[in-house]
C-alpha positions in Angstrom: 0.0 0.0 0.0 3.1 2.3 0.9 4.5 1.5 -2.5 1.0 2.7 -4.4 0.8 6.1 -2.0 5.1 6.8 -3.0 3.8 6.8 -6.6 0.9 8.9 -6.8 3.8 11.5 -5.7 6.6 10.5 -7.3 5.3 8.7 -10.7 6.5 5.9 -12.6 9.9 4.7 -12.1 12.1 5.2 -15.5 12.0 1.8 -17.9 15.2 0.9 -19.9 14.3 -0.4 -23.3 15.8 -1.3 -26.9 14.4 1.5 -28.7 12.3 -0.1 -32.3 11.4 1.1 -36.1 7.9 1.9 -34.2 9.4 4.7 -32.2 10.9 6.8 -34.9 8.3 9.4 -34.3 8.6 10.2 -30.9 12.7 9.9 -31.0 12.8 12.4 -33.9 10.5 14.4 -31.5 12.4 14.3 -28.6 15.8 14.7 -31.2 14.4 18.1 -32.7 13.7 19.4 -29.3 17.4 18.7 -28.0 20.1 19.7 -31.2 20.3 22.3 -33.6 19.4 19.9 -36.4 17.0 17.4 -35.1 16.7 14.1 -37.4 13.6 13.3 -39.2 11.3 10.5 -38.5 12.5 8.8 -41.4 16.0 8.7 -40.6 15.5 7.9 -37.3 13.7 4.7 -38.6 16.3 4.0 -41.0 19.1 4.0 -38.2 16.6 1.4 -36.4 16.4 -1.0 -39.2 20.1 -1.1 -39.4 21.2 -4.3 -37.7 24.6 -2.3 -36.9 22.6 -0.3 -35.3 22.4 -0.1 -30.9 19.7 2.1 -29.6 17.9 2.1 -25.9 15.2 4.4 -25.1 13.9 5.9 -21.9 10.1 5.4 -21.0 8.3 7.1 -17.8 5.1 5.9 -17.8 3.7 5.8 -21.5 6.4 9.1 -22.1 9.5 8.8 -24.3 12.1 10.5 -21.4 14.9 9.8 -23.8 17.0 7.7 -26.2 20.8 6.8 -27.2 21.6 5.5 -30.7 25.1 3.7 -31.6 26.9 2.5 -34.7 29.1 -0.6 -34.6 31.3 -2.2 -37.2 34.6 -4.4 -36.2 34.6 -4.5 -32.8 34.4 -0.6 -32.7 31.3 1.5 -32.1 30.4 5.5 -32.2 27.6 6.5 -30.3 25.4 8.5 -32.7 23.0 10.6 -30.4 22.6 10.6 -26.9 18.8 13.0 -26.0 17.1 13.2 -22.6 13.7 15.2 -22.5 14.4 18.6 -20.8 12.1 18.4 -18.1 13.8 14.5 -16.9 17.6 16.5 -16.7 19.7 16.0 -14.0 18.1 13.1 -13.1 20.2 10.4 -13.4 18.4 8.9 -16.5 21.3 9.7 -19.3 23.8 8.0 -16.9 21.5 4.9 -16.3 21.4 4.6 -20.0 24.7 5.0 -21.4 25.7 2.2 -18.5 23.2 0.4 -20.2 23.9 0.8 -23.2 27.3 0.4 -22.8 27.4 -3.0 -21.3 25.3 -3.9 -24.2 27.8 -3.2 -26.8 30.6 -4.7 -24.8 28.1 -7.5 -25.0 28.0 -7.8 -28.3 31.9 -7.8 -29.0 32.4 -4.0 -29.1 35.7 -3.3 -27.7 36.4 0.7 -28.5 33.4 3.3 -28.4 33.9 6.6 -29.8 31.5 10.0 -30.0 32.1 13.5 -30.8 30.8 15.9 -27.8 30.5 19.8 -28.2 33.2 21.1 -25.9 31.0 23.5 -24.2 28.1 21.3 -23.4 29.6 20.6 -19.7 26.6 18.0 -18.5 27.4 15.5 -21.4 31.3 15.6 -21.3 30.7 15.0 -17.2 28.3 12.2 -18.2 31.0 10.9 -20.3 34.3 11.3 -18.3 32.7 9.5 -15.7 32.1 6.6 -17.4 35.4 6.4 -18.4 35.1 8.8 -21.7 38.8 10.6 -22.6 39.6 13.1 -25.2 41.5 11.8 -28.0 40.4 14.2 -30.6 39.3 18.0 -31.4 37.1 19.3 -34.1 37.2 23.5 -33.8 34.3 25.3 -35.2 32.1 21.6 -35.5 29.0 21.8 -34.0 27.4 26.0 -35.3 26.8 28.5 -32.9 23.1 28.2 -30.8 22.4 31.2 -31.3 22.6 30.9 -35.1 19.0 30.8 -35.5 19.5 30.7 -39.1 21.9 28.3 -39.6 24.5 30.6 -42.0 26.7 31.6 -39.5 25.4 35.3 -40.8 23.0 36.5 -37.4 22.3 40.1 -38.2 25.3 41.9 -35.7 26.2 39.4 -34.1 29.7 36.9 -34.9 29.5 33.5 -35.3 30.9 31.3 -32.4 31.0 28.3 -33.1 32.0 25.4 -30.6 34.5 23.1 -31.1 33.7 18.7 -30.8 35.6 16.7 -28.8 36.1 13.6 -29.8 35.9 10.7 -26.9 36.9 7.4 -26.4 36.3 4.8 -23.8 37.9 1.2 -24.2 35.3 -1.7 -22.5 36.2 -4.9 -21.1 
């Protein structure tokens, strides 16, 4: 009875899943609202029928909270997109799935995962040092300034400032 009365307060407790073709809407959602360039539906779906293709989502309740989406090919994988909804930040969630996910690719024979991480995005490259993430690469000027509304680089009066990627790797067991 306790456990029924904790979650009409607290909700549903957070639901690791592989992510399917079925939920290409609602990750291309959930994608749009988190980069610059959020991936279509259709790509998204396309990425899920690969068979090289990793991906776990985040449910709470009947609520997409967020996803992760890796490549792999020779023992080597790149994780593609990591999103968590805005409103489930700081939670925890984004850490519970890239342990997840990760033991899943070490799983399936993946021995060296890479990603490329804007420099200035201080929650993901926290995320990712802690699991054992290390720069081994930098890309200046990769990922176009936030601001840059437009997408040019040409924001009436104001300079592009673009942030540089870092690229990680973390070698699994």
């Amino acid at each position: 009875m306790m456990g029924f009365i904790a979650n009409l307060f607290t909700g549903p407790e957070p639901s690791i899943s592989e992510a399917r073709p079925a939920d290409a809407a609602d990750l291309a959602t959930l994608h749009a609202a988190s980069f610059n360039r959020g991936w279509s539906e259709d790509e998204l779906e396309c990425l899920l029928l690969d068979r090289a293709v990793v991906a776990h989502r985040v449910m709470i309740g009947r609520r997409l909270a967020g996803f992760i989406i890796s490549r792999t090919i020779a023992g080597e994988g790149e994780i593609l997109s990591v999103a968590v909804a805005s409103a489930r930040r700081g939670k925890g969630l984004a850490r519970q799935m890239l342990n997840l996910h990760l033991r899943r690719l070490a799983g399936l024979g993946t021995r060296t995962v890479f990603l490329e991480v804007g420099e200035d995005n201080v929650p993901a490259n926290r995320l990712y040092q802690r699991a054992g993430f290390r720069t081994v690469g930098r890309r200046q000027g990769y990922y176009p300034d936030r601001a840059d509304k437009n997408r040019n680089g040409d924001v009436p009066g104001q300079a592009a400032k673009d942030a540089a990627a870092l690229v990680l790797r973390c070698d699994l067991p």
